[in-house]
N, C-alpha and C positions, 0 to 999 in steps of 0.2 A: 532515538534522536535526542540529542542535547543541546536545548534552546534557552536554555538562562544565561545571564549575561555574569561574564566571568569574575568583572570585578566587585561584583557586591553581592555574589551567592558562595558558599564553603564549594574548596577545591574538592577534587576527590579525584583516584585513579581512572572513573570513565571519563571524568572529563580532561584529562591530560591524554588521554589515548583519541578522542577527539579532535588534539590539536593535530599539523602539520609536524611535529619536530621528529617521532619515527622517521618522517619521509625524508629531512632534509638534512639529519643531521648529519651523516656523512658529508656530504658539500661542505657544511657550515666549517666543519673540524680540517676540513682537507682547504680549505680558504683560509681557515685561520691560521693552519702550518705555515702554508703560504707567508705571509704577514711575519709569523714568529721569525722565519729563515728572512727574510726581507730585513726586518730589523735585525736581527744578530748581527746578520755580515755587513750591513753599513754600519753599524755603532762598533763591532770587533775587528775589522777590517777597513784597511786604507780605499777599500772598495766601498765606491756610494752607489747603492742600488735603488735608484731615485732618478725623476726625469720629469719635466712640467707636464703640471696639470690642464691645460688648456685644452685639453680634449676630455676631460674629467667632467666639467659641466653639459657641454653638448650631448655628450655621447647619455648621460644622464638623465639626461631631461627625455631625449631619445625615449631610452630604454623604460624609463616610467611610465609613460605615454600608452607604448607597447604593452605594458601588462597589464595597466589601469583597462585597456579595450577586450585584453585575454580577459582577465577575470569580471567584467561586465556581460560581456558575451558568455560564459559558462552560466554566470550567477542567471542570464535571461532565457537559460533552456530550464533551471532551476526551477524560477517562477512560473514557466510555461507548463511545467511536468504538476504543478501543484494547482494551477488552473484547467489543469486537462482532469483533474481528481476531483474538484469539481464541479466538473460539467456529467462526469459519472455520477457523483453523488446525487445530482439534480436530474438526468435522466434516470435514473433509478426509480426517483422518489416518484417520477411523472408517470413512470408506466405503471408501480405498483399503485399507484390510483385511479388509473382507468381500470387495469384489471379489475383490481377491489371494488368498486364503485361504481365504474360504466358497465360492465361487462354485469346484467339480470340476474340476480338469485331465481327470479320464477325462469322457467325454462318447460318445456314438454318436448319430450321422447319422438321425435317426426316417425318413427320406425313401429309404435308403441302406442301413440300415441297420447301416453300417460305424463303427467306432471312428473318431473324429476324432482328428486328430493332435498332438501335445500344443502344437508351432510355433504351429498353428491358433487353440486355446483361449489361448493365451502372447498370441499378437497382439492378440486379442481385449479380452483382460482390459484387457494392457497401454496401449491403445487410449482405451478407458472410465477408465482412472485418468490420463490423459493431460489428458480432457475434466474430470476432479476439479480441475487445478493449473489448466488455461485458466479456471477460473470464479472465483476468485481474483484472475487477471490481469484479466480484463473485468471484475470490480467496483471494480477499484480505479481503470481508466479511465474505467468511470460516474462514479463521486466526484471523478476531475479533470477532469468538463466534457470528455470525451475520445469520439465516439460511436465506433460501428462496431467491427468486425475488425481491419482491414490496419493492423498495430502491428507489430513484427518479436516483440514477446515473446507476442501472440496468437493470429496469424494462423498458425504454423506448426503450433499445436495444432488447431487446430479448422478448418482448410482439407480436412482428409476430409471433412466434413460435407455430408448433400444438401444439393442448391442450389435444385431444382428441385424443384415438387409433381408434375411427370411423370416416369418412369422412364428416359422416351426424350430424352438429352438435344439430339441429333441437333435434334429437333424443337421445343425448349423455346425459349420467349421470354421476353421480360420480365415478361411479363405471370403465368408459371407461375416465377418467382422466391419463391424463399419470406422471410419475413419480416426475417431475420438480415439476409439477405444483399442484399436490394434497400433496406435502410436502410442498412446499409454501403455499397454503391455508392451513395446519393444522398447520406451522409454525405461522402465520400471528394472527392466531387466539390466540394460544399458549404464545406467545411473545408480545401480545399486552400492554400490564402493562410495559414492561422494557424498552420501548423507546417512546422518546417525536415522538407522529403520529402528520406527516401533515395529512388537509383535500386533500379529492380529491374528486371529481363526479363519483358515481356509474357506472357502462356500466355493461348493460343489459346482457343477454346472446346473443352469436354468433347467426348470423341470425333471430333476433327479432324485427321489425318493429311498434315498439310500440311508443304509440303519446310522449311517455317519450322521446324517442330516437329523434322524430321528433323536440321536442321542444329545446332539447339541442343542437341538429345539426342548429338550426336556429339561438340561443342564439350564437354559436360559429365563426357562418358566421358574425353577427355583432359587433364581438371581433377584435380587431390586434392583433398581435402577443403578444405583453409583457404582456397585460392585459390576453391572454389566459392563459400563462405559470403561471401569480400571481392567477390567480382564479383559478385553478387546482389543488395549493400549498397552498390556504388560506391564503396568504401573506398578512398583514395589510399594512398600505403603509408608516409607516415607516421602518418595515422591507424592502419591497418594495426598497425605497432609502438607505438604507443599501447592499441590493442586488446587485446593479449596479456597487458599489466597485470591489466587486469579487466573482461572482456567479457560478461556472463552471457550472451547469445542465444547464443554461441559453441557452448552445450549443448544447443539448440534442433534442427528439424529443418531444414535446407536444402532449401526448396518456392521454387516460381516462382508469382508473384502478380501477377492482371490489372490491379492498380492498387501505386504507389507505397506500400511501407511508410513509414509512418512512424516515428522512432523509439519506442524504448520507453518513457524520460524523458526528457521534452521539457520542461525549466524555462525559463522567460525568461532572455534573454541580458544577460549582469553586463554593467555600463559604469559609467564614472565618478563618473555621477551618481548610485550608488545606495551611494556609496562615501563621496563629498562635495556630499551634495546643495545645499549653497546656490548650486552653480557653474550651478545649472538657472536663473539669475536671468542672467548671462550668454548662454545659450542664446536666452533671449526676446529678448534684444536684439540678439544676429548674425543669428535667425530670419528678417526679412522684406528682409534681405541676401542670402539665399542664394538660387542659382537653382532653379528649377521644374527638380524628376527627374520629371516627368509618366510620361515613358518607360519609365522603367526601373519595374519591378514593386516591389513595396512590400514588403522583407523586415521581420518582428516583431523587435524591439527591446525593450526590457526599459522602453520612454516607455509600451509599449500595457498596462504593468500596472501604471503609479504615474500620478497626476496630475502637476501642472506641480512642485507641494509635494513630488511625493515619496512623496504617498501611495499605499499601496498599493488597485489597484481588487479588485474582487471580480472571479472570471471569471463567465464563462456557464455557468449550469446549463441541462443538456444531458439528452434520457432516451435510453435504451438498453437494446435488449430482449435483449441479447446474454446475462446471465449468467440470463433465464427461459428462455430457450431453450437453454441447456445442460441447465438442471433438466429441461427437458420431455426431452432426450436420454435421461438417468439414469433418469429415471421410465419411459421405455419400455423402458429395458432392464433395468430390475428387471421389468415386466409382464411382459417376452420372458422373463425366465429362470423369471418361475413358470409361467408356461405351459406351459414343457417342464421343469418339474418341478428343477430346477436348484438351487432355493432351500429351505431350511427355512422355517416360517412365522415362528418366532421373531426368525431371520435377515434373512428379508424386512421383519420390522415395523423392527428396526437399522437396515436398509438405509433406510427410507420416512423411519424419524426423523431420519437423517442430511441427507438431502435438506431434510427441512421445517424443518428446522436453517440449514441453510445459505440457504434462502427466507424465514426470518423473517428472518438475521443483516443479509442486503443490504436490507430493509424498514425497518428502523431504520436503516441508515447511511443511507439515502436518506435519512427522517426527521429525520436530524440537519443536513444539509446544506442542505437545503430549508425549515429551519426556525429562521430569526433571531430574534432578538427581535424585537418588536413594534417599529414606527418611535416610535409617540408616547413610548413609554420610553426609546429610543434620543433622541431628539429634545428631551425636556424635562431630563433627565439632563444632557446635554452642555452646552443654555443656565443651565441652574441653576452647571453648573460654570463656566462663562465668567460668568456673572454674579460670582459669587462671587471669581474670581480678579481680573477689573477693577475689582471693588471693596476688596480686600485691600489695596493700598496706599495709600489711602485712611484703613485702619484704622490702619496699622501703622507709619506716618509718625513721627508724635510719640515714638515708645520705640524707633526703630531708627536713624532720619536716613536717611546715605546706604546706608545697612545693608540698607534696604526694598527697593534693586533687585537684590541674590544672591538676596537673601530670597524676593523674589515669583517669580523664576525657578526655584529651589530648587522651591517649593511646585507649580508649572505643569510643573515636567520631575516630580515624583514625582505629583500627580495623576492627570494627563492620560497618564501613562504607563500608569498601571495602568488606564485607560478604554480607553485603546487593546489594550492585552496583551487585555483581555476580549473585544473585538471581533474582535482576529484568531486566537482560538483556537480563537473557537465552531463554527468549520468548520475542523477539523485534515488536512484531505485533498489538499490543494492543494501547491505546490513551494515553498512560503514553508521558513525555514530550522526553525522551531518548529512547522511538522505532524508527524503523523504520518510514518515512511519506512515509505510502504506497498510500495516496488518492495520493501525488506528483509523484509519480510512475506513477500510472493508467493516470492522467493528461500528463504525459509525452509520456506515452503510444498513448493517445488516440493524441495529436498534431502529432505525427511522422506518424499516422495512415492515419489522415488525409490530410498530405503532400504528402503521397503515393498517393493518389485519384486525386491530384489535378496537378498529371501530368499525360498531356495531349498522351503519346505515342506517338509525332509525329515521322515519317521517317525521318531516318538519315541525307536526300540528303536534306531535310528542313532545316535546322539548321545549317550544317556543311560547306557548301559552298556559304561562305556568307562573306560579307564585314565585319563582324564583327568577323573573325576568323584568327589569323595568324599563323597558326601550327607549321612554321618553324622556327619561332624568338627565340635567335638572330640572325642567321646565315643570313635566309634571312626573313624582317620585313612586306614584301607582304602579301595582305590577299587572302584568298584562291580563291576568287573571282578574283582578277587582275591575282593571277600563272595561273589561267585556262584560262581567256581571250589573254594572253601575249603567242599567240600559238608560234611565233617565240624564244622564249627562247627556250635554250637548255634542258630544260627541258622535252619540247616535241618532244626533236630527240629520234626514232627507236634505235639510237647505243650510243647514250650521255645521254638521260632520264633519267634511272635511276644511274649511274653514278655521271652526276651532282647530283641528290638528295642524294645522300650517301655524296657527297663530300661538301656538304652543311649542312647535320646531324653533320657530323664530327667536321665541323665548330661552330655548335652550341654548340658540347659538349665542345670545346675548351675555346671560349667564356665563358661558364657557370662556367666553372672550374677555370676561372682568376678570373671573377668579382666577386665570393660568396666564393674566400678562402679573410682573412685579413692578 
């Protein structure tokens, strides 16, 4: 995403590939022939190609009007897409602290009836606020046209997950596959052409003890860590030392997956023509010069997401059950913890709101994505504005001269601009340079997730009555430590205790109220 403001930051090629002029410039250049030929032949010919303007201002104002509404209304699905992100980000953070926090480390075994171990309920937790950040990551590849799992930033969340509706996995076929994961595999298969696949190592089926399994498990005992994560990924090692820059899967789990990951963000690949697109007009022309690669497989190129102009296409809207079947995960494990009594009610309704929070929030982003403007608005809009522009030089001949062809290109790069800005922003989810950056979301998502986890729950009487605590400054600048040890202050008289403390509050608010007005 490119959010600095253009005239007082250095230009650079992403940020010219950010603009609208790919899309418009055709238009621009076929308006401004226009104008050229308009002027020629009145100023070279006894022909005056000219006619009043008095429908030049109405029709004007009109058509202003009209676009000023188009691109208000895209810019306000824009906003709404970036406010639904979050309200994710906010039910995230809500549930992984009931998890973390509400939900007992002590716990006993009703079966057992032995104390569970705290490792036990840790893994647990840990586990379910794991499947909080993976839903996040699966709605943001629903909204890029992305189906399935096997992604390196989802799959390693949510590959605990049963597979199967039988227990016995020994036994299970395809047919006892459950929903996630047999649209994942038919996705996987499906989509494999459209996206650059990393390698990964095969894994057997569940419950299969085969010398394959034993070899790879031995191969992976004599790996470290980074080496496992790059041989998992097929990472060359100059990618490798690219990596180290800024890798986020690197925080991820290291799991073995029966089908190719594919990356995490996967944008169409830059090339020159998206840089200097009139050179796409040479292309046509070497085009039925070249020989037939019939043979060789058909890598994505950054031609399968512009037309011949340059423009940009729309992808494919894809559905994916992946982020309701996390919610149905949550939902059962809020029912499993009331069941065994786990939850408070109050607790439990936070926990259920959190969830139905995050099931409206993906409702609406689907909504917005799946939902364009109508064509015939799209459609009469665009010819009103083409009418308009091939008739402007026409208007504007006789009080400009040869002035009319900046002029009518001026007019066709700021119209057509702001026609187009409207069109590409009404679906902000995509890898265009002016979406949304939802991987920085999910990134965002997932730090905050994990700050959750890595507080420790200690007891209040830890922390709070300690030399490093002065509760009542400025009034009085003791730490809570010396108020308690200091039994002779008045603080700990039966009839002056509290008392003094109010009369020391009051001091402090007085204090605070001098020192922080100017």
């Amino acid at each position: 995403m490119v959010a600095e403001n253009p005239l007082f930051s250095k230009w650079s090629l992403k940020k010219f590939k950010a603009t609208v002029i790919n899309d418009i410039w055709p238009e621009v250049l076929f308006f401004s022939a226009v104008a050229a030929m308009v002027s020629l032949v009145s100023d070279l010919t006894r022909h005056k190609l000219s006619f009043s303007s008095a429908m030049l201002t109405v029709l004007g104002t009109v058509l202003g009007l009209v676009i000023s509404f188009r691109t208000s209304s895209a810019y306000e699905r824009y906003m709404e897409g970036r406010k639904l992100w979050t309200a994710i980000a906010l039910s995230s953070r809500n549930l992984a602290q009931i998890i973390w926090i509400h939900v007992p480390f002590e716990r006993v075994n009703k079966r057992t009836g032995e104390q569970k171990s705290v490792l036990e309920i840790t893994i647990e937790k840990k586990s379910m606020i794991n499947l909080v950040q993976a839903y996040s990551v699966a709605v943001k590849h629903l909204l890029r046209g992305e189906p399935g799992v096997y992604y390196e930033d989802l799959y390693p969340l949510v590959c605990f997950l049963p597979r199967y509706s039988t227990h016995v996995h020994e036994n299970a076929t395809e047919d006892d596959m459950l929903p996630m994961w047999k649209a994942s595999a038919m996705d996987a298969k499906k989509h494999r052409t459209a996206h650059t696949l990393t390698s990964s190592r095969p894994l057997s089926p569940v419950g299969s003890n085969s010398e394959r399994d034993q070899e790879a498990e031995k191969e992976l005992s004599e790996l470290s860590e980074d080496q496992i994560y790059h041989s998992l990924r097929g990472r060359s090692q100059a990618a490798q030392k690219k990596a180290r820059k800024f890798d986020p899967e690197m925080a991820l789990p290291v799991v073995y997956s029966e089908h190719p990951l594919q990356p995490a963000r996967n944008p169409p690949k830059d090339s020159i023509f998206d840089y200097l697109p009139f050179l796409r007009i040479f292309k046509l022309i070497v085009s039925p010069f070249r020989r037939s690669k019939k043979s060789q497989p058909e890598v994505p190129t950054s031609a399968t997401t512009r037309t011949f102009t340059g423009k940009r296409l729309k992808p494919e809207v894809v559905d994916s059950n992946v982020p309701l079947e996390i919610t149905l995960f949550l939902s059962n494990y809020m029912a499993w913890l009331l069941k065994n009594g786990q939850l408070q009610p109050a607790t439990a309704s936070a926990f259920l709101s959190a969830i139905s929070a995050l099931q409206d929030t993906v409702t609406n982003l689907d909504r917005i994505r799946n939902t364009p403007l109508p064509f015939a608005y799209q459609a009469h809009l665009r010819i009103s504005l083409w009418l308009y522009l091939f008739f402007l030089p026409f208007q504007v001949w006789s009080s400009f001269g040869y002035l009319t062809i900046p002029g009518t290109a001026f007019a066709s790069f700021l119209l057509l601009g702001f026609l187009e800005i409207g069109q590409e922003i009404e679906n902000p989810f995509n890898y265009d340079l002016n979406d949304l950056d939802l991987d920085s979301f999910c990134l965002s998502v997932q730090r905050e997730l994990h700050e959750i986890t890595a507080h420790s729950c200690p007891e209040p009487d830890q922390f709070i009555f300690t030399a490093w605590n002065q509760p009542f400054a400025p009034g009085d600048r003791r730490t809570a430590e010396e108020m308690l040890n200091d039994v002779n202050h008045s603080y700990h008289g039966p009839e002056t205790g509290m008392h003094s403390i109010r009369r020391t509050l009051l001091k402090s608010w007085w204090d605070v109220d001098q020192m922080t007005r100017t």
